[in-house]
N, C-alpha and C positions, 0 to 999 in steps of 0.2 A: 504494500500500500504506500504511495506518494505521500513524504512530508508536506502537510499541511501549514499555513500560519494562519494563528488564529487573528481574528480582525474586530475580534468584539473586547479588546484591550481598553484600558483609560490611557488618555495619553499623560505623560507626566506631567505630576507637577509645576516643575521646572519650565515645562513649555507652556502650559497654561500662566502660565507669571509672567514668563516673556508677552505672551501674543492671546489675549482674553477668546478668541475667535477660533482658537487651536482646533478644539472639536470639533466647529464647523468645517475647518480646512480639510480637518481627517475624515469627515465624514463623506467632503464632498471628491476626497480622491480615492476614497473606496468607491464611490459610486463613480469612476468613471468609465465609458468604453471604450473598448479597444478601438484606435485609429482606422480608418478606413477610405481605400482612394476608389475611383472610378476610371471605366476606360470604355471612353464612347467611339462605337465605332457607327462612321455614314457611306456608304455603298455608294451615293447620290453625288454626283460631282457636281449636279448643277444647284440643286439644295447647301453642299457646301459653299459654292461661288455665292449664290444671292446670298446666306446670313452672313460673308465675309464683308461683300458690298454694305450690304445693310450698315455691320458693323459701321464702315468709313464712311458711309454719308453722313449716319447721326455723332459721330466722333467730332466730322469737321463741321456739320450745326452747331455744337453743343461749341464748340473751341471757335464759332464768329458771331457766338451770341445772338444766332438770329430764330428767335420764338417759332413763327411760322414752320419755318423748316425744320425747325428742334420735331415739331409736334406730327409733323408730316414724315420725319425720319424716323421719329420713336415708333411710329404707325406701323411703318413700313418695316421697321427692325423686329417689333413685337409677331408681326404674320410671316417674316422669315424666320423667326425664333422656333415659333410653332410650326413650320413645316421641316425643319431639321429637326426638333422633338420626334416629331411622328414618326421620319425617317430612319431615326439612330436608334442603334442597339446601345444600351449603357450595361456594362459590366462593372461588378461591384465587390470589392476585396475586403478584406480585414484581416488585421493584423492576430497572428498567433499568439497565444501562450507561450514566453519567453521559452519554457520545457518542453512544448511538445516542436518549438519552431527548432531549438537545438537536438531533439530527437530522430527530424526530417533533415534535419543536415547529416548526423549521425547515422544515419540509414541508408545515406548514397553517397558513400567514400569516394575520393576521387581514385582514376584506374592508377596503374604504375605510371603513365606515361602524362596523365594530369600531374599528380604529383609531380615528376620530376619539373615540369611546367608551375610548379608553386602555386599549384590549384589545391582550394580545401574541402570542396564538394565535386561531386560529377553532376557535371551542367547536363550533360547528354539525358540522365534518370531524373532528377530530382523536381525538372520540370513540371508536368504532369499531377506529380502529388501535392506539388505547391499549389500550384492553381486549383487545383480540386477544394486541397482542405483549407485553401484562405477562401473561396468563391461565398459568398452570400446568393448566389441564384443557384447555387447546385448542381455547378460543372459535376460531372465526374473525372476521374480520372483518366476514361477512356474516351471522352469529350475533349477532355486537356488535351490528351495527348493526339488525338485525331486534327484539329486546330494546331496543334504546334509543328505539328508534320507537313500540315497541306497550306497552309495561309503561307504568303510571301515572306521574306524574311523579316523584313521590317513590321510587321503586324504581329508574327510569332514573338519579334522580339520584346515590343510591346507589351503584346499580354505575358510571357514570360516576367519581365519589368515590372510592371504592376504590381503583379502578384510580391515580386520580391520585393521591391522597395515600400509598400505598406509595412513589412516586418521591419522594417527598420525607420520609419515614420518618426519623425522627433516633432512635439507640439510644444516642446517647453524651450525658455529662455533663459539663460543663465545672468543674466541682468547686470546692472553694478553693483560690484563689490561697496 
């Protein structure tokens, strides 16, 4: 059975002295959730082209101040908005359990000739199960892997990408000392 920590502690003293709000702090970074990114994909080149446009008409309204065409561009950006929504596929990740993401690393060693390459995982396996167990829509593995094989390279790398970089997702600021 996996070491547990418990979370229903007091915080100390000591920190409560420092900072009255401590409990709430604690409370509110037990209750957070795991990071999560998206990866939208649109098939539609000319749905892409009109929300690009849209973008730059209402950019360059908005940057000469002129109302009219603010409200005519937002118009027009808001019905290209909607027709690349409809469009697009959005795929949705989230970020693992610190142990089960070191687990899937641990479970696809790199070959002998990774290694010698100063690889720590094998990219060629560990594909697949990433994207499966970080997918919030319920790729499977065998989904993953069908996708990472047949989509161009640039889209596999992508959703490969994805999937990885939500694990390693940083939300926080280290601020001034």
């Amino acid at each position: 059975m996996p070491k547990t920590t418990d979370t229903t502690t007091t915080p100390p003293p000591a920190a409560v002295a420092r900072d009255p709000h401590w409990a709430a702090k604690l409370e509110r970074l037990r209750a957070r959730k795991p990071a999560t990114q998206t990866l939208t994909i649109c098939d539609d080149a000319t749905v892409r082209q009109n929300l690009a446009q849209a973008k730059t008409e209402h950019d360059t309204a908005v940057a000469y101040g002129n109302e009219d065409s603010q409200k005519t561009t937002a118009q027009a950006l808001e019905a290209a908005q909607a027709a690349f929504d409809e469009a697009a596929i959005v795929l949705t990740f989230q970020a693992l359990p610190s142990p089960a993401f070191q687990a899937l690393k641990e479970a696809h060693p790199p070959t002998e000739k990774q290694a010698e390459d100063d690889q720590a995982i094998n990219l060629d396996t560990i594909g697949p199960e990433l994207v499966s167990q970080s997918s919030l829509d319920g790729l499977t593995p065998e989904d993953a892997a069908h996708f990472l094989e047949s989509w161009g390279t640039g889209e596999a790398t992508q959703l490969f990408m994805t999937a990885w970089n939500v694990q390693n997702h940083v939300r926080s600021d280290l601020g001034k000392g």
